[in-house]
Structures are given as structure tokens and as C-alpha cells.
MIVOTOR-597384 format. One record per residue (C-alpha): residue number from 1; residue in one letter; x, y, z. Coordinates in Angstrom, 1 decimal. Layout:
MIVOTOR-597384
<r nr="NUM" rest="A" east="X" north="Y" up="Z"/>
...
END
This chain:
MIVOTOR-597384
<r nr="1" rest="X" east="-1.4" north="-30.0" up="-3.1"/>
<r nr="2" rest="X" east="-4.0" north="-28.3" up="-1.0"/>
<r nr="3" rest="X" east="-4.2" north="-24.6" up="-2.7"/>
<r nr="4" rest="X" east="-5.3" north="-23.0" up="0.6"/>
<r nr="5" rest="X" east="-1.7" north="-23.6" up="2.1"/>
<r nr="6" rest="X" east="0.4" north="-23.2" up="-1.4"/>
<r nr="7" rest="X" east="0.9" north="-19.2" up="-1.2"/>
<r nr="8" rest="X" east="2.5" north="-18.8" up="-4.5"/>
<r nr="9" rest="X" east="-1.5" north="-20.1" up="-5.3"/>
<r nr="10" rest="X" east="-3.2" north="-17.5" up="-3.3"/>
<r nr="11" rest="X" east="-3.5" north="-13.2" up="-3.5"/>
<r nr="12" rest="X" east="-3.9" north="-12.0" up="-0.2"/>
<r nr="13" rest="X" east="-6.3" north="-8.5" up="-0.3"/>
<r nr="14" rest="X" east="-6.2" north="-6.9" up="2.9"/>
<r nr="15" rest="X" east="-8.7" north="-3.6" up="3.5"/>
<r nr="16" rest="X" east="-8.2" north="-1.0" up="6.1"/>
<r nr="17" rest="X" east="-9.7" north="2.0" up="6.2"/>
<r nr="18" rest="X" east="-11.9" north="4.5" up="8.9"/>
<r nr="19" rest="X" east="-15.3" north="2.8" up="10.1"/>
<r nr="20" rest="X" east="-17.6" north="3.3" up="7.5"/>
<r nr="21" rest="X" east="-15.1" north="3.6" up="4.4"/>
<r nr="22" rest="X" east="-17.0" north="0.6" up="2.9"/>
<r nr="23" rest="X" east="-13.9" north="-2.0" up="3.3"/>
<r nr="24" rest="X" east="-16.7" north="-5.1" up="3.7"/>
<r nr="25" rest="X" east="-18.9" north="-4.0" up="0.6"/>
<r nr="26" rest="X" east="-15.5" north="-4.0" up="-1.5"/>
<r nr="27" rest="X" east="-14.6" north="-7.3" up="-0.2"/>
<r nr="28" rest="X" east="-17.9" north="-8.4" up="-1.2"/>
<r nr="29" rest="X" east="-17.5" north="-7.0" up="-4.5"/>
<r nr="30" rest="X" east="-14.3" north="-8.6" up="-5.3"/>
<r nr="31" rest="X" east="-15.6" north="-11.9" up="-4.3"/>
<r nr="32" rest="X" east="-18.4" north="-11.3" up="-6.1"/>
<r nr="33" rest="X" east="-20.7" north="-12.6" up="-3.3"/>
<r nr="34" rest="X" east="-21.7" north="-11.8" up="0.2"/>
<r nr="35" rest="X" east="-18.8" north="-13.2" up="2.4"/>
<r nr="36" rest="X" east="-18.3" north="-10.3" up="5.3"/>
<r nr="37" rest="X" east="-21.5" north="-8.4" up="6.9"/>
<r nr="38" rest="X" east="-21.8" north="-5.1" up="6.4"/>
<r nr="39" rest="X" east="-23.4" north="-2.0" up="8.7"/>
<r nr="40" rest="X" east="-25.8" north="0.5" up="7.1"/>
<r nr="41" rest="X" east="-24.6" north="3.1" up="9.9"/>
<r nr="42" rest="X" east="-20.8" north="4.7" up="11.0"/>
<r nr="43" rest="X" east="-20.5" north="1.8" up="13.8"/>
<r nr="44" rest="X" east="-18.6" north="-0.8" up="13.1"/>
<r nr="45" rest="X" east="-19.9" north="-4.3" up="12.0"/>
<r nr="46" rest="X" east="-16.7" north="-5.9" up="11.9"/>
<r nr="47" rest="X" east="-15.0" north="-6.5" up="15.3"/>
<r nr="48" rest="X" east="-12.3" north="-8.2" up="14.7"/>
<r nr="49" rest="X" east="-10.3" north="-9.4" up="11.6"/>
<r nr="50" rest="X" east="-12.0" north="-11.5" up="9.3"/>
<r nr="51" rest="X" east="-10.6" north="-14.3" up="6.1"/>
<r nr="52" rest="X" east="-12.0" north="-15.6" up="3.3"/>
<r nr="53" rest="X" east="-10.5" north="-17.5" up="0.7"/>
<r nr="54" rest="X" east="-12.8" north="-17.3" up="-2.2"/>
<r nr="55" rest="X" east="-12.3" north="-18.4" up="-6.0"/>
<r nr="56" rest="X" east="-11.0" north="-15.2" up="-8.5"/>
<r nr="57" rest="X" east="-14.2" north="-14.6" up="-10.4"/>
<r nr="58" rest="X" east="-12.2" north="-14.3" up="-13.8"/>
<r nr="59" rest="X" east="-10.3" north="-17.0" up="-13.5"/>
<r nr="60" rest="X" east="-11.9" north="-19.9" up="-11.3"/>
<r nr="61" rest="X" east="-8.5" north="-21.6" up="-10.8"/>
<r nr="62" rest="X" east="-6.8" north="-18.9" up="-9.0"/>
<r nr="63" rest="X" east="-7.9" north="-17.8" up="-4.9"/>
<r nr="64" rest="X" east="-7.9" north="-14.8" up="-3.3"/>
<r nr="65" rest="X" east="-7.7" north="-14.6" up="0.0"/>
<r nr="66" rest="X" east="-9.1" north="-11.4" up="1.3"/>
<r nr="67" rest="X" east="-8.8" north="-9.7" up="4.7"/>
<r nr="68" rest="X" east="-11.4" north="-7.6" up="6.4"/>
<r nr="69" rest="X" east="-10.5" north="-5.3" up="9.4"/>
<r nr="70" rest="X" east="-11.9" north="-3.0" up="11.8"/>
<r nr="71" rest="X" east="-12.3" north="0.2" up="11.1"/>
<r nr="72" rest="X" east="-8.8" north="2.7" up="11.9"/>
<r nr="73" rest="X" east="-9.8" north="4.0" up="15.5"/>
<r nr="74" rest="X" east="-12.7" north="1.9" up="16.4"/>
<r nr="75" rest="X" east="-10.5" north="1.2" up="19.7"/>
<r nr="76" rest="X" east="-10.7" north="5.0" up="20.3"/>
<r nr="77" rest="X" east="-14.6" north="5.7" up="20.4"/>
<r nr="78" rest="X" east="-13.4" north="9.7" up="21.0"/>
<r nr="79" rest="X" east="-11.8" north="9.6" up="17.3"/>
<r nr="80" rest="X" east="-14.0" north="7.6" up="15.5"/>
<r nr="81" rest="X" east="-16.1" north="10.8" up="13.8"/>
<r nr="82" rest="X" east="-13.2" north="13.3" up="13.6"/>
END
């Protein structure tokens, strides 16, 4: 059985938060590699939503599939900074 379309196999992560907030670097983090770009100003990198399925780094056998998003109000340039 292919794991990637079991779900009882996979934990589904999935980070929203305001542009900036860091969401892709935690993502990163918990994957424990580099598997979304981040931005190194308050515009947004990521454009649309973005899946990975990656390996849990404590436990090889288990996935994690982890969801990136835009940040909240990227749609709305006038509210991104308030």
C-alpha cells in the first residue's frame, strides 16, 4: 500500500499565519530540511499553497505531510502591515 494515499499513515501540518510570521522556516524546521522557499523581507514568497510529504525525522517510518500558505491578507495589499 502506497503510504502517500493511506491517511491513517500520514499527519497533515498546515501553517497560516500574517506574511512574515515565519510559517515556511517552521515548515522547514519540522522537515528538517529545506522543502518551501522562504523571503528575508514582509513580502510574501509563497503565492499560493504549497505540499510536501516528507519522512518524520524521529521516526523514519511515519510522513508528515505539511502545508504551506500565503500569508493572512496577502490578497489585501492595504492590510498587509496593519
Amino acid at each position: 500500500m502506497n503510504i502517500e494515499k493511506d491517511p491513517s499513515k500520514v499527519t497533515t501540518i498546515v501553517f497560516f499565519g500574517r506574511t512574515g510570521s515565519g510559517k515556511s522556516s517552521l515548515a522547514n524546521m519540522i522537515a528538517g530540511k529545506k522543502v518551501f522557499d522562504i523571503g528575508d523581507s514582509l513580502e510574501s514568497k509563497t503565492c499560493e499553497a504549497e505540499m510536501e510529504i516528507v519522512p518524520w525525522r524521529f521516526d523514519p517510518s511515519k510522513k508528515i505531510k505539511l502545508v504551506d500558505n500565503p500569508g493572512f491578507a496577502d490578497n489585501m495589499p492595504e492590510m498587509t502591515n496593519q
